[in-house]
C-alpha positions in Angstrom: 0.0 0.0 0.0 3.1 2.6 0.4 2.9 2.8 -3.3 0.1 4.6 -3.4 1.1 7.0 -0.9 4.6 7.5 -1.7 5.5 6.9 2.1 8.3 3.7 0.9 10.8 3.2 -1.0 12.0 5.4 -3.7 11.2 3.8 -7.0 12.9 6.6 -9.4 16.5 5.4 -8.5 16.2 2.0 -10.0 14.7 3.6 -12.5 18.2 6.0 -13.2 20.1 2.5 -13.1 17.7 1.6 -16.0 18.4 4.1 -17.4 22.3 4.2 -17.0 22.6 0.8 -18.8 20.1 2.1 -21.6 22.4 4.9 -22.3 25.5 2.9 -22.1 24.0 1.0 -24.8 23.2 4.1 -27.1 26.6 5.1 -26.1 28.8 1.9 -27.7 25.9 1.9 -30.5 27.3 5.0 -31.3 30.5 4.5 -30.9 30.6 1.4 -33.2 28.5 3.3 -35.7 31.2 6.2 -35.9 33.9 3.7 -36.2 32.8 2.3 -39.0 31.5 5.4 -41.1 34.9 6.0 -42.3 35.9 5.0 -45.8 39.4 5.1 -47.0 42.2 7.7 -45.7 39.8 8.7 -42.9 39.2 5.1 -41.1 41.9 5.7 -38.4 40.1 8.9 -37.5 36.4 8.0 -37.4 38.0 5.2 -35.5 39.4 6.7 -32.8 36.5 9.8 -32.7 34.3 6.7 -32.4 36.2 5.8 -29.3 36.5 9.1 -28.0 32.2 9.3 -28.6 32.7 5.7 -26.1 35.0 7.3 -23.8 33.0 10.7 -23.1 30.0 9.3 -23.9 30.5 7.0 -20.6 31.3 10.0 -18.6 28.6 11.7 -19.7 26.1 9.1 -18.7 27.4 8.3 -15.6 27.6 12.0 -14.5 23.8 12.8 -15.5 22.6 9.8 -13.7 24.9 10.3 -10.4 23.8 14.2 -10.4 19.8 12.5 -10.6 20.7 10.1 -7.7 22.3 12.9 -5.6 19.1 14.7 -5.8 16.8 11.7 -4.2 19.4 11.1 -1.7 19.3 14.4 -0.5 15.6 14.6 -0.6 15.8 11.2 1.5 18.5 12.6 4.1 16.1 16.2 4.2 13.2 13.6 5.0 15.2 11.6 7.6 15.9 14.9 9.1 12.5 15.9 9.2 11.5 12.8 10.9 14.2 13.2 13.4 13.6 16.8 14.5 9.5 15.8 14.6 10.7 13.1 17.0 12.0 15.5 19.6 
C-alpha cells in the first residue's frame, strides 16, 4: 500500500540505473556506428573519434545519472531529518 502513498521506498533510483545501462547502450551503438562510417584515408580517425564518442559518452552518462541520484538522496537525508527533528 506505500505505493500509493509514496510513504516507501523510492522507485525513481532504479529507475536511473535503468536508465544508465540504456544509455550505455546508445553510447557503444554509437560508438561502433562512428567507427565504421569512415571509408578510406579517414578510417583511423572516425576510429578513434568513435572511441572518444565511447570514452565521453560513458562519462557523460554516468555524471547525468549520479547528479539524478544525488538529488533523491538528499531529498531522502532532508526527509530523515524531518522525521528526526519531529521526534523530539
Amino acid at each position: 500500500m506505500n505505493f500509493l502513498t509514496f510513504d516507501g521506498e523510492m522507485l525513481t533510483p532504479k529507475i536511473i540505473t535503468v536508465l544508465y545501462w540504456l544509455m550505455l547502450l546508445g553510447v557503444v551503438v554509437s560508438g561502433v556506428g562512428v567507427m565504421l562510417s569512415g571509408r578510406g584515408a579517414g578510417m583511423i580517425a572516425t576510429f578513434l573519434g568513435g572511441l572518444l564518442v565511447m570514452v565521453l559518452g560513458t562519462i557523460w552518462a554516468r555524471i547525468c545519472c549520479e547528479l539524478l541520484i544525488v538529488l533523491f538522496k538528499m531529498n531522502e537525508a532532508l526527509q530523515d531529518l524531518r522525521k528526526s527533528k519531529a521526534t523530539l
